[in-house]
C-alpha positions in Angstrom: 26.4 99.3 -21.2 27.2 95.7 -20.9 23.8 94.9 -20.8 23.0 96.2 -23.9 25.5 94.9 -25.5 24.6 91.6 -23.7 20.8 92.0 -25.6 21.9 93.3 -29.2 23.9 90.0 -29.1 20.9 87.9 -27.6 18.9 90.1 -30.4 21.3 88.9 -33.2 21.7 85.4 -32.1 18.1 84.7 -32.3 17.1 86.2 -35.1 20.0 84.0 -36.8 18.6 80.8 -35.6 14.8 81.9 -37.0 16.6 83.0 -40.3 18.4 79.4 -40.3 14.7 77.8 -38.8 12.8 78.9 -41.7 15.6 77.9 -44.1 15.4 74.6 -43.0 11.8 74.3 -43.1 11.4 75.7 -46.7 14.0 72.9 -48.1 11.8 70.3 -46.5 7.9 71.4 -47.1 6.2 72.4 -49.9 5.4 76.1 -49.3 1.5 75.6 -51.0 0.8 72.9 -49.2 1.8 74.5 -45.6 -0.2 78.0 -46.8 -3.3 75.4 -47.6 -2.4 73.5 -44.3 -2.4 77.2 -42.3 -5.7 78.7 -43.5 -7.6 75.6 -42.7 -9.7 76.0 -39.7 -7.9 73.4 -36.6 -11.6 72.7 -35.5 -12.7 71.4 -38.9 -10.0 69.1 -39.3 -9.6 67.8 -35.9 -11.0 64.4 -36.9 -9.2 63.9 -40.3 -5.9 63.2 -41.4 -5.0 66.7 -42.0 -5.3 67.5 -37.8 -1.3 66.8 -37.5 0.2 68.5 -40.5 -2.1 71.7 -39.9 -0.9 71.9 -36.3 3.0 71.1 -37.6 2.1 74.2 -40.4 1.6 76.1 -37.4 4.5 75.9 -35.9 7.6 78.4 -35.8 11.7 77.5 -36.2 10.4 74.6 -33.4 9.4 72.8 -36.6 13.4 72.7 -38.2 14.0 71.0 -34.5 11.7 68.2 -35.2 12.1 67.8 -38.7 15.4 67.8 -38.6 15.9 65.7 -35.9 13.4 62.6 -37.1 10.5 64.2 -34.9 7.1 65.4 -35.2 4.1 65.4 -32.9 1.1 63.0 -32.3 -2.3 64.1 -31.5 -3.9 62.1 -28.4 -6.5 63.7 -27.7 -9.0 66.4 -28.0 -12.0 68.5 -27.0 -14.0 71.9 -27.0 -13.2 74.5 -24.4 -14.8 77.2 -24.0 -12.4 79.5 -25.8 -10.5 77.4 -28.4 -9.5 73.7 -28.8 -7.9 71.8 -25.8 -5.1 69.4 -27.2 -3.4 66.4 -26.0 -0.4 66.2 -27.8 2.6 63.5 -27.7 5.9 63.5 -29.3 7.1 60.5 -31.6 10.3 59.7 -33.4 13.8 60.7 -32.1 12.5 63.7 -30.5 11.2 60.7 -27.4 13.6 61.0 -24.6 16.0 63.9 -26.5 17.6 65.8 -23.9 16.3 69.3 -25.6 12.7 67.6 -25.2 11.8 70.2 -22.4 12.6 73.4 -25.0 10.8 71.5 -28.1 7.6 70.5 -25.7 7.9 74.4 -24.9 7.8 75.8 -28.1 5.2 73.2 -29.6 3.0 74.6 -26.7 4.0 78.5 -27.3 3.7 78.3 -31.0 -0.2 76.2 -31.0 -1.1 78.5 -28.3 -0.8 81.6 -30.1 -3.2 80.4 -33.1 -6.6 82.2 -32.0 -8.2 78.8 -32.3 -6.0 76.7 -29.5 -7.2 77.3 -25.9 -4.6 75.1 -24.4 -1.6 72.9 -24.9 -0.8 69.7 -22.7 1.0 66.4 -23.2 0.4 62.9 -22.7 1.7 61.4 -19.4 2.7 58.4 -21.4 5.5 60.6 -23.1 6.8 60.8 -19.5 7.6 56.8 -19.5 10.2 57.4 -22.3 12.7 59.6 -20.1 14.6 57.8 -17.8 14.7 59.2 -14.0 17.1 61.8 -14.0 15.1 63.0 -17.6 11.8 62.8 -15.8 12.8 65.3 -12.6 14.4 67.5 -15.7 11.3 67.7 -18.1 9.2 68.2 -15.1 11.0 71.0 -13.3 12.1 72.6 -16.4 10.4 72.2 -18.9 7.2 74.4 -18.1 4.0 72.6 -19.8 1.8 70.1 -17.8 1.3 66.3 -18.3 -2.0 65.2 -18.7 -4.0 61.3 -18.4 -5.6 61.6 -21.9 -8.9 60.1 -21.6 -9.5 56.5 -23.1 
């Protein structure tokens, strides 16, 4: 009984923060633009300008996190696999060195890893340098995505 009750709260809780995620998000973007941003194919684009915001347009209440917060993501680097794009992705703005930097680095990876054309999500080692000791051992233990060299 109690863990039911435990859940249906869990349940409610969450689906209040999405509800108050996508709030956010539609005061701040305009909704054409992110539809235009969501159909266009990640592989064409790769190489443009448009790589960043169509990877942002895919993101879910993560986005109200680092839009909110001053935040957003940097693309490092990039290449073929063999089932979908493998990116190299850096945060920028506030969100360096944030103590919730472990969930935001998880979600980034969680939401670009369920578009059908992303193989794999990893960060930049240099985002590492930002934390201080203490945040390093955190990110790393906790924050379940892997750190990558990106090539030069």
């Amino acid at each position: 009984m109690d863990d039911d009750l435990v859940a249906k709260y869990a349940a409610e809780a969450k689906a209040a923060m999405e509800a108050e995620a996508h709030r956010r998000i539609a005061e701040t973007v305009d909704p054409e633009e992110e539809t235009r941003l969501r159909n266009l194919s990640l592989a064409s684009v790769m190489d443009t300008v448009h790589a960043v915001p169509a990877l942002l347009a895919r993101l879910g209440p993560v986005r109200a996190a680092l839009d909110g917060h001053g935040g957003g993501v940097a693309l490092t680097a990039w290449a073929t696999g063999t089932s979908g794009l493998d990116l190299v992705l850096d945060l920028t703005g506030a969100c360096l060195s944030c103590g919730a930097a472990p969930g935001t680095l998880e979600g980034v990876k969680t939401d670009l890893e369920n578009d059908p054309e992303v193989e794999r999500v990893r960060f930049s080692t240099s985002l590492l340098d930002t934390f201080d000791d203490l945040g390093r051992e955190f990110i790393l233990a906790h924050g379940a995505v892997e750190f990558v060299d990106p090539p030069e």
